[in-house]
N, C-alpha and C positions, 0 to 999 in steps of 0.2 A: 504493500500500500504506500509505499515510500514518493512515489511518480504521484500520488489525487493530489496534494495539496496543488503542484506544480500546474496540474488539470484544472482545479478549482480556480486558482487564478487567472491562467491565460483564458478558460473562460468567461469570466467577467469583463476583463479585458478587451475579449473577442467582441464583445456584446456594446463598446464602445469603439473601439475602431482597430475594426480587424485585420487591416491590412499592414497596421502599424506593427498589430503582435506578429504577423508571416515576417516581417521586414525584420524585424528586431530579431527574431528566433533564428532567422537565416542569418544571418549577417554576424552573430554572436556566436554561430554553429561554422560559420565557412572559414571565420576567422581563430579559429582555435580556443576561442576563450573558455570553453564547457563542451561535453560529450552528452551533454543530456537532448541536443537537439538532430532527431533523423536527418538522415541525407536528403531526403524529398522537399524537405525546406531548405535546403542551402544551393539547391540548383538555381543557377544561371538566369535560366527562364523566369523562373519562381520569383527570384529577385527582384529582378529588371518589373513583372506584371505587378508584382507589390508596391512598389516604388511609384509607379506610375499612377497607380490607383488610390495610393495616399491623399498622392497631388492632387488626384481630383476632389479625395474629400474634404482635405484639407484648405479647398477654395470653395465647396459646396455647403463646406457645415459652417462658415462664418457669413453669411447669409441668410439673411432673416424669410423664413416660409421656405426659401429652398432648400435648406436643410432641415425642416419638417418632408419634404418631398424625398428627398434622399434618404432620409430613416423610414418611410414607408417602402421605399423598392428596400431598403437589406432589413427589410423585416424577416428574410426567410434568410441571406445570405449569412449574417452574421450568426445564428445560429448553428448553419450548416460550419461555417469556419467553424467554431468552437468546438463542435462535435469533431471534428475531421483531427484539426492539432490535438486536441485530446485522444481522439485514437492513436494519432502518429507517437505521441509521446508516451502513450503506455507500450505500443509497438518499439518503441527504443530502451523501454524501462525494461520492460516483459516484467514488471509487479502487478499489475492488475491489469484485468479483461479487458482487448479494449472495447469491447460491446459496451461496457459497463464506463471505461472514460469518454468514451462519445456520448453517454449521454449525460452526466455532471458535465464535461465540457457545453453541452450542446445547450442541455437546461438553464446553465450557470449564464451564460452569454443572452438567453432569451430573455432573463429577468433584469438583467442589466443594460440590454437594448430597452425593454420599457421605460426604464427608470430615464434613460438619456431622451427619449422620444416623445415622455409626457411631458420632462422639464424643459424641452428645447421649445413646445405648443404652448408649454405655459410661460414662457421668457418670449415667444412672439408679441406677444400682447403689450410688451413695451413699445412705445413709438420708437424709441430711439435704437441703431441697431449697435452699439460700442457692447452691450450685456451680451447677444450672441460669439463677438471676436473674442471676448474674456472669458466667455465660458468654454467657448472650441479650442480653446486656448491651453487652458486650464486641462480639459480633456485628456491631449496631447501629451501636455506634460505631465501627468498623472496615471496614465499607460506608459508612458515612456521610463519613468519611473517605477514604477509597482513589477515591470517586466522582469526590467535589468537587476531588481532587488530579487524578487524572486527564481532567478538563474541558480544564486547564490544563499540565497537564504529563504527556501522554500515554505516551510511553514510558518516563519513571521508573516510571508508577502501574503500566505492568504487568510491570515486572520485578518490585514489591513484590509484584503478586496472583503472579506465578509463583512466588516464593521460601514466599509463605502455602500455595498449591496444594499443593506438592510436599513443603514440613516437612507438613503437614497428612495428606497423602497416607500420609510414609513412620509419623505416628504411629499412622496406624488400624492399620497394617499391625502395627507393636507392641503394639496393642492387643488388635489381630485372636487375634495370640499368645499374649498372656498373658492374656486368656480361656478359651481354649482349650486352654491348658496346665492353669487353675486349673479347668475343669470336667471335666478327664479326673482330677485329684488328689482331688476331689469323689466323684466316681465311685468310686475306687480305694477312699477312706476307708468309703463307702456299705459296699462289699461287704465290706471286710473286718469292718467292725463289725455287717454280717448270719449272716457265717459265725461270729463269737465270741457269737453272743449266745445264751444256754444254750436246749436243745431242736433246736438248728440245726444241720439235716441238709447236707453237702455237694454239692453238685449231681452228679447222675448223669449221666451220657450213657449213650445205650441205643447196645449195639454194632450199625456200619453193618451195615444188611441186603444180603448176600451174594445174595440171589434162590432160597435153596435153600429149604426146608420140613421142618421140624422136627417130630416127632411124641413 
């Protein structure tokens, strides 16, 4: 079991920006610094497609609405990333199944994409867009970080992604709320300011029909 912690994290991770973990894994595997990362990440190809596709997210996710659009297309991607490194890396460990790390990777990374997908809809709602560049930002460095600690010190890196998870998780939920709260007040104010405004009739209801016939 020595290889979940390493799972647990890069899934979270993944779940945030998963090209940044292929990038990182390869790049820290092709360069000698650790044997914990398979050969299938350190190819050439692998690389170069990584890299490339950082860039793009790394110009799409500091963009306000377009990087609500770009977390809905890797709503499936980023998961499947998580699952796959997690397999690859119990396949390099050979400590646990990898049936079994593809799906804490794969799991791990789905909950951690919500968390980034609710707060990135709920920081849309700023006019200004400087919150989105400091939070993609932030992001970034926070993957980048939690990676490269975790190479090396595996079970610290993933209580840190579990305590990010979980604060992360419990703020959508607050947010979820007071959303939700602020567009039923929304609502409220809608109507009553339809019902005061001069000419304006109150809503009828027509009485239930009993089934009889009226002449």
């Amino acid at each position: 079991m020595s290889v979940l912690p390493l799972v647990f994290t890069s899934g979270w991770a993944s779940g945030i920006n998963a090209y940044a973990v292929v990038l990182l894994f390869g790049v820290f595997g092709a360069t000698g610094l650790t044997d914990e990362v398979p050969a299938s990440l350190q190819r050439t190809d692998v690389l170069v497609a990584a890299a490339v596709l950082f860039l793009c997210e790394a110009v799409a996710d500091k963009i306000p609405y377009v990087d609500s659009m770009w977390d809905s297309v890797h709503t499936v991607v980023r998961p499947v990333a998580g699952a796959v490194v997690g397999a690859l890396l119990a396949g390099q460990n050979g400590s646990l199944p990898e049936l079994a790390a593809g799906a804490v990777g794969g799991s791990t990374a789905l909950l951690s994409h919500f968390v980034k997908a609710g707060t990135r809809m709920a920081v849309n709602t700023s006019p200004e867009p400087f919150s989105n560049i400091v939070l993609s930002l932030a992001e970034d460095l926070g993957v980048a970080a939690i990676v490269t600690f975790a190479l090396f010190h595996p079970v610290a890196a993933s209580v840190v992604a579990a305590v990010l998870l979980l604060s992360g998780l419990a703020i959508l939920v607050f947010l979820a709320k007071q959303i939700r709260r602020g567009w039923r007040r929304w609502s409220r104010r809608r109507e009553e300011g339809r019902l005061a405004a001069p000419g304006a009739r109150p809503r009828v209801h027509a009485p239930p029909d009993d089934g009889s016939d009226h002449f």
